[in-house]
Backbone as CSV, one residue per row, in Angstrom:
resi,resn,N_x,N_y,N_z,CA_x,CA_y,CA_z,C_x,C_y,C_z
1,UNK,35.588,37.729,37.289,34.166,37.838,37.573,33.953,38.822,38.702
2,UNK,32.945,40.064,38.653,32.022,40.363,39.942,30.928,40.416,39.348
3,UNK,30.518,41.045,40.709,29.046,40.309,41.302,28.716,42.028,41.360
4,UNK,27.372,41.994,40.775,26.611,43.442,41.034,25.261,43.140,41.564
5,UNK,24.976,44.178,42.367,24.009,43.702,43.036,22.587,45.150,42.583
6,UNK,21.560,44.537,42.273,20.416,45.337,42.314,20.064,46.072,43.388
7,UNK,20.159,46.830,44.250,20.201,46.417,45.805,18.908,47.117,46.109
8,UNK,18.323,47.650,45.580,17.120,48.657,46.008,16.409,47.714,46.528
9,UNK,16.002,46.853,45.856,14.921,45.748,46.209,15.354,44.541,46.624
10,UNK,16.671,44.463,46.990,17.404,42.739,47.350,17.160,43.079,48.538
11,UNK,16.632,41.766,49.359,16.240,41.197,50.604,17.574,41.537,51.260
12,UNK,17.416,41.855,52.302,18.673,41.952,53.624,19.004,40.291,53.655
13,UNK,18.767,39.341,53.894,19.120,37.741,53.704,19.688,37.543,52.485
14,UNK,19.558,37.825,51.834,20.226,37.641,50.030,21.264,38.747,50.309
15,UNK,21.320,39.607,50.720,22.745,40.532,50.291,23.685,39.948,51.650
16,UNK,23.051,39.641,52.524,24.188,38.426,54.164,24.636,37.932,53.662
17,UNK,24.178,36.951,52.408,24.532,35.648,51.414,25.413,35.731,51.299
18,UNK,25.565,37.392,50.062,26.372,37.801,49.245,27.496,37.956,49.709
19,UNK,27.603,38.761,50.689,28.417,39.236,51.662,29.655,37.988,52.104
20,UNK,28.742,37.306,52.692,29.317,35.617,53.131,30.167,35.098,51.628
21,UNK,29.496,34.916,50.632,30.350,34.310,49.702,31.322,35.442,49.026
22,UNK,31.251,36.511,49.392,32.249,37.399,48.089,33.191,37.132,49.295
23,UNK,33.380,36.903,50.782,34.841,36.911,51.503,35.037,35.153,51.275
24,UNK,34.524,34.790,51.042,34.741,33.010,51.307,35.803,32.819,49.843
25,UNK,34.953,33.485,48.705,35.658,33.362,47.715,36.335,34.691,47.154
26,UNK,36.529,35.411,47.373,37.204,36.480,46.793,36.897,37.271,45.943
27,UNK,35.455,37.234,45.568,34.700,37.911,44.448,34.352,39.277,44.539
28,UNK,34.732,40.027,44.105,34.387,41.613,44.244,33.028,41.578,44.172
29,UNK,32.261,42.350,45.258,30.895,42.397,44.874,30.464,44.065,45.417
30,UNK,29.665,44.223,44.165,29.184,45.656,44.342,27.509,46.017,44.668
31,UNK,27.011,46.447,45.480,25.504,47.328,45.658,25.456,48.338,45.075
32,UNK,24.363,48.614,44.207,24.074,49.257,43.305,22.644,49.822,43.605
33,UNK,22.633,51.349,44.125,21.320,51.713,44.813,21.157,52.592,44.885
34,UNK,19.785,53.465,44.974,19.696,55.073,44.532,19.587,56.124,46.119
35,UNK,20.154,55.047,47.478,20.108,55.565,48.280,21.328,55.106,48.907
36,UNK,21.256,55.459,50.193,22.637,54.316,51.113,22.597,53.562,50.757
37,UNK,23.398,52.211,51.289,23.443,50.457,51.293,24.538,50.665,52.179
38,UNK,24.083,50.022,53.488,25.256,49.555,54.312,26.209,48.284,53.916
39,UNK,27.096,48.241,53.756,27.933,47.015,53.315,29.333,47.135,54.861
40,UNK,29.413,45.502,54.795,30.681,45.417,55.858,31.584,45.838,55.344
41,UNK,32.748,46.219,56.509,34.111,46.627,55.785,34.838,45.620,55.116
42,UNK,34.807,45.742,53.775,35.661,44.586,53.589,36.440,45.540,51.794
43,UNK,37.744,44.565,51.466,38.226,45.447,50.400,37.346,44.723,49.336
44,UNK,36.862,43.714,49.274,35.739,42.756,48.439,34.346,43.388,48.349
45,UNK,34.058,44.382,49.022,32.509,44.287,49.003,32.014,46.059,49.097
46,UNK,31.542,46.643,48.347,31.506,48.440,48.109,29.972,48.384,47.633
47,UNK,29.811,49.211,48.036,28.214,50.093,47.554,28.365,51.206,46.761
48,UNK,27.456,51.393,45.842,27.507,52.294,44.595,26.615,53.270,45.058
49,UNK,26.388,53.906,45.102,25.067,55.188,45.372,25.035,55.982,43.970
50,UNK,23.947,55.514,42.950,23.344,56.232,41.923,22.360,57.581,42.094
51,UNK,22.232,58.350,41.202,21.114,59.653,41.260,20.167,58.985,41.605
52,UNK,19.115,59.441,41.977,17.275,59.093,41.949,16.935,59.083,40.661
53,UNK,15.943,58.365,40.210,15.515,58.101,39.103,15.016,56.799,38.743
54,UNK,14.044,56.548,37.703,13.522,55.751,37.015,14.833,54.802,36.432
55,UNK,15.128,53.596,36.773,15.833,52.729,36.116,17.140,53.337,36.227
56,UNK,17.583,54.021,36.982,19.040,54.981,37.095,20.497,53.872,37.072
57,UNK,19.784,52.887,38.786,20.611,51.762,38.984,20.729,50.647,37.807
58,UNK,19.585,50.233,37.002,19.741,49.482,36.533,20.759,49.916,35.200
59,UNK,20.545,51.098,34.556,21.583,51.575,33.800,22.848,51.457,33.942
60,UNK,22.815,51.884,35.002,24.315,51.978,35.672,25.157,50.544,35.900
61,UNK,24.363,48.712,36.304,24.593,48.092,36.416,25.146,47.550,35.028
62,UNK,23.949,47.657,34.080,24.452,47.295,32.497,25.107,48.033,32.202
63,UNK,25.920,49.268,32.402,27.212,50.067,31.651,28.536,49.165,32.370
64,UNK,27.925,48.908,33.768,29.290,48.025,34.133,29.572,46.713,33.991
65,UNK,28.878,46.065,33.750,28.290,44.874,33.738,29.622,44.350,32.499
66,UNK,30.734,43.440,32.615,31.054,42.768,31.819,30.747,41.377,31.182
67,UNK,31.289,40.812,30.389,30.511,39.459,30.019,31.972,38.303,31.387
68,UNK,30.501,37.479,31.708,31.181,36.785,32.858,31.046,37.418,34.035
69,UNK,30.194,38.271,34.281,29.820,38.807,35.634,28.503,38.451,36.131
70,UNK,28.524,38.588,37.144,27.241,37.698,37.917,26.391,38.697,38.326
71,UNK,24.742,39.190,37.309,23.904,40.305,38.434,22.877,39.491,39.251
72,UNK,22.588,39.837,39.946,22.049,39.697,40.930,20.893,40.562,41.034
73,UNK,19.554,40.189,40.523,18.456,41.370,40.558,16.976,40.140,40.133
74,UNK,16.312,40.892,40.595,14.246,40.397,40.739,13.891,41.252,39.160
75,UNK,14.477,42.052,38.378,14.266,42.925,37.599,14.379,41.949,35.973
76,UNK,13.667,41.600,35.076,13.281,40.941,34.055,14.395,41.671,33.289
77,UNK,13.675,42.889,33.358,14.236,43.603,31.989,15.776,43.979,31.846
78,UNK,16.089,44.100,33.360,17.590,44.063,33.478,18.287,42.875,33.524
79,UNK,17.770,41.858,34.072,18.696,40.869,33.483,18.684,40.464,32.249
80,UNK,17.614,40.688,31.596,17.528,40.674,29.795,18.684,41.221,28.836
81,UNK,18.906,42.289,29.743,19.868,43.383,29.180,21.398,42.839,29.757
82,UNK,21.778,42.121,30.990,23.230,41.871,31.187,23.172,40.577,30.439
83,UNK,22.456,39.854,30.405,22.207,38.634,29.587,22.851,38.589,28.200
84,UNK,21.868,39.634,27.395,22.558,40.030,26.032,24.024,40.760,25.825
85,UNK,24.624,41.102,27.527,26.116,41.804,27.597,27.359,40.489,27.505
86,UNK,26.531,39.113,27.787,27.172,38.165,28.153,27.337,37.965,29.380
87,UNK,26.922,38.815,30.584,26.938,38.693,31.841,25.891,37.326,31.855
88,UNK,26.081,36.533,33.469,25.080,36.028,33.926,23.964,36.716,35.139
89,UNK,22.648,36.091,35.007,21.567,36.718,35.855,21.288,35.996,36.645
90,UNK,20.824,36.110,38.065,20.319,35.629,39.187,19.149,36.078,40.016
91,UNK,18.291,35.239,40.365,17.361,36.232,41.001,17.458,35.620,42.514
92,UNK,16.855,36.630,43.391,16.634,35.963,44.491,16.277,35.032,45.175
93,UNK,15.360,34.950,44.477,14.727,33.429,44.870,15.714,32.204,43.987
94,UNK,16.705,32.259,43.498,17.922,31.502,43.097,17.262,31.088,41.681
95,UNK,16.549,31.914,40.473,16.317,31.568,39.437,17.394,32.224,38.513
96,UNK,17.725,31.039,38.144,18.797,31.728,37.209,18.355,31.967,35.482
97,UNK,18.261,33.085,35.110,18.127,33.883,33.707,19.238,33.386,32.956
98,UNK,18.269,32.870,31.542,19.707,32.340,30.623,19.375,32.789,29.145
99,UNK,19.706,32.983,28.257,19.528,33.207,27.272,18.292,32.522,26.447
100,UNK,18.387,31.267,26.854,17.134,30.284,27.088,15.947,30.527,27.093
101,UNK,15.437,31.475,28.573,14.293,31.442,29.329,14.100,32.671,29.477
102,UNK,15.193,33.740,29.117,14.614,34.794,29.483,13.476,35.615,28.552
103,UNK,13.302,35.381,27.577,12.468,35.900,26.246,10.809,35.427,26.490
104,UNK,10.920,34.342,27.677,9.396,33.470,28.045,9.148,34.549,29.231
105,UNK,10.308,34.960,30.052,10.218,35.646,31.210,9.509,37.049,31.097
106,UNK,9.814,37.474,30.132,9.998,38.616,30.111,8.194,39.294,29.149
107,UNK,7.887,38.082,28.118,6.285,38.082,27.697,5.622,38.169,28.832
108,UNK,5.678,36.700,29.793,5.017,36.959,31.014,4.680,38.506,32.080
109,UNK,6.218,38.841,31.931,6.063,40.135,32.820,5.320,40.636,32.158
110,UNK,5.098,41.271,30.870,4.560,41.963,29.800,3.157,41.547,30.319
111,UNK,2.740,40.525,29.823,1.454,40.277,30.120,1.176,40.840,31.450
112,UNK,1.599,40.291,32.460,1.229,40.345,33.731,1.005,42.131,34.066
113,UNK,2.002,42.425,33.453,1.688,44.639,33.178,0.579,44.932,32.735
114,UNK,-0.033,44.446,31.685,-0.917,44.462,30.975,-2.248,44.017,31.980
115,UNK,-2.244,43.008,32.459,-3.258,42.809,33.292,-3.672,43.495,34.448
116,UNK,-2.279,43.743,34.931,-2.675,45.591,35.719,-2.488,46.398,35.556
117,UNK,-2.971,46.975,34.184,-3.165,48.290,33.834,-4.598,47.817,33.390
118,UNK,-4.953,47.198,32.932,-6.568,47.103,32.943,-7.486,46.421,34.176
119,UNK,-6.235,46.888,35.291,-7.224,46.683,36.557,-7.609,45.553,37.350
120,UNK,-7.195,44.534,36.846,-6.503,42.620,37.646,-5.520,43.274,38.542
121,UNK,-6.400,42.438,39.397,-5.409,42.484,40.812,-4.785,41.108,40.103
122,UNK,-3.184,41.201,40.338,-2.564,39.967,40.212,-1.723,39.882,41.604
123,UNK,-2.027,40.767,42.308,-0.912,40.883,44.003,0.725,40.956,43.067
124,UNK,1.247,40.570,44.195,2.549,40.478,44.112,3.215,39.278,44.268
125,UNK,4.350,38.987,44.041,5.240,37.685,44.817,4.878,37.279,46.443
126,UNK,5.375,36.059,46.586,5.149,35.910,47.696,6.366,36.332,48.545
127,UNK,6.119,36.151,49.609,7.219,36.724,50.325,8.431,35.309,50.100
128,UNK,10.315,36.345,50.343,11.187,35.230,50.338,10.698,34.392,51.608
129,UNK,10.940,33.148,51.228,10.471,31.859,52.256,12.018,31.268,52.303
130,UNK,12.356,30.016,53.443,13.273,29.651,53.492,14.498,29.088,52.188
131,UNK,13.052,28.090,51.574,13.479,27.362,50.539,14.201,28.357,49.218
132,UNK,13.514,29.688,49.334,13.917,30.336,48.371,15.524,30.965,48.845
133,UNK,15.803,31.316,50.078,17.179,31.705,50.635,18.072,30.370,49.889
134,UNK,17.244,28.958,50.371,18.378,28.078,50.269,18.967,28.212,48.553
135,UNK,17.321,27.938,47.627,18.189,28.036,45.960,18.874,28.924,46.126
136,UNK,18.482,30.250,46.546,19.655,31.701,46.301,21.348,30.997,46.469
137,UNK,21.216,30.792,47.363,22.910,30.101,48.489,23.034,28.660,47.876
138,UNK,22.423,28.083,46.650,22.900,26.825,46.350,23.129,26.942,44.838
139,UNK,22.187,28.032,43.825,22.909,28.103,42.580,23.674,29.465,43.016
140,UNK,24.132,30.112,43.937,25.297,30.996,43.829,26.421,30.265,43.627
141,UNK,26.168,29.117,45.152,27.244,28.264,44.961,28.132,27.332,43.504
142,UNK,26.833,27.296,43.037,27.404,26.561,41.599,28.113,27.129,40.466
143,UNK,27.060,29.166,40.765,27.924,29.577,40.010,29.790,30.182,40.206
144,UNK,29.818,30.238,41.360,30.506,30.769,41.881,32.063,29.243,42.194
145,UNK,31.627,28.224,41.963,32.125,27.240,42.007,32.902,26.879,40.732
146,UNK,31.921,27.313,39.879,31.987,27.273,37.976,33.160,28.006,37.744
147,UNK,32.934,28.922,38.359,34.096,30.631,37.934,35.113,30.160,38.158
148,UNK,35.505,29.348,39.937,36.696,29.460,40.214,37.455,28.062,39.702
149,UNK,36.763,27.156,39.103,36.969,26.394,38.334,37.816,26.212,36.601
150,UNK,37.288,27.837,36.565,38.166,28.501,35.264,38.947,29.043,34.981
């Protein structure tokens, strides 16, 4: 198993997480981003630097993306896509994407596009709050518990 990380848009607290569990457990984990990403020195933990572009990173995550790898991304359509690779999906706020739920997820986004392009304010997410750090750091744990279990 690794761990790829969306990183353009992952919270600095969610990639500490990451950080914390890829040395605790040994999980290769990669940042995946169309600019820098500072990452600690560690032989577990590397940053990817992709071109600029529309969906560049997320391409790049699903070409690497094996089945049994863990992404890590706020992005519908990309975890839709490691989903169908056999990878597993995670979001920040610790929702985990399953083959299940993601097809409900992903209408919604649709809709919700749709409603602002004809001009609904729908805002945005709320900001990460504590509770949401903790799911992040409690289904990592499970998944990451699961893996080394196998």
């Amino acid at each position: 198993m690794k761990i790829w990380v969306d990183a353009d848009a992952c919270p600095v607290v969610i990639k500490e997480i990451l950080f914390k569990a890829a040395e605790r457990t040994g999980v290769a984990t990669t940042l995946v981003a169309n600019q820098p990403v500072r990452v600690p020195r560690s032989p577990l933990i590397q940053s990817l630097q992709v071109p600029s572009g529309f969906d560049v990173a997320d391409h790049e995550i699903v070409r690497r993306a094996a089945p049994g790898d863990l992404v890590i991304t706020a992005d519908i359509p990309l975890a839709a896509e490691v989903i169908e690779k056999g990878a597993l999906a995670l979001s920040p706020r610790g929702e985990r994407h399953t083959p299940d739920n993601i097809r409900a997820r992903l209408n919604m986004r649709d809709f919700m596009d749709t409603l602002r392009g004809s001009g609904v304010q729908t805002g945005g997410p709320p900001a990460l709050n504590q509770a949401d750090r903790q799911s992040f750091a409690n289904e990592l744990d499970r998944i990451l518990t699961h893996h080394a279990c196998l």
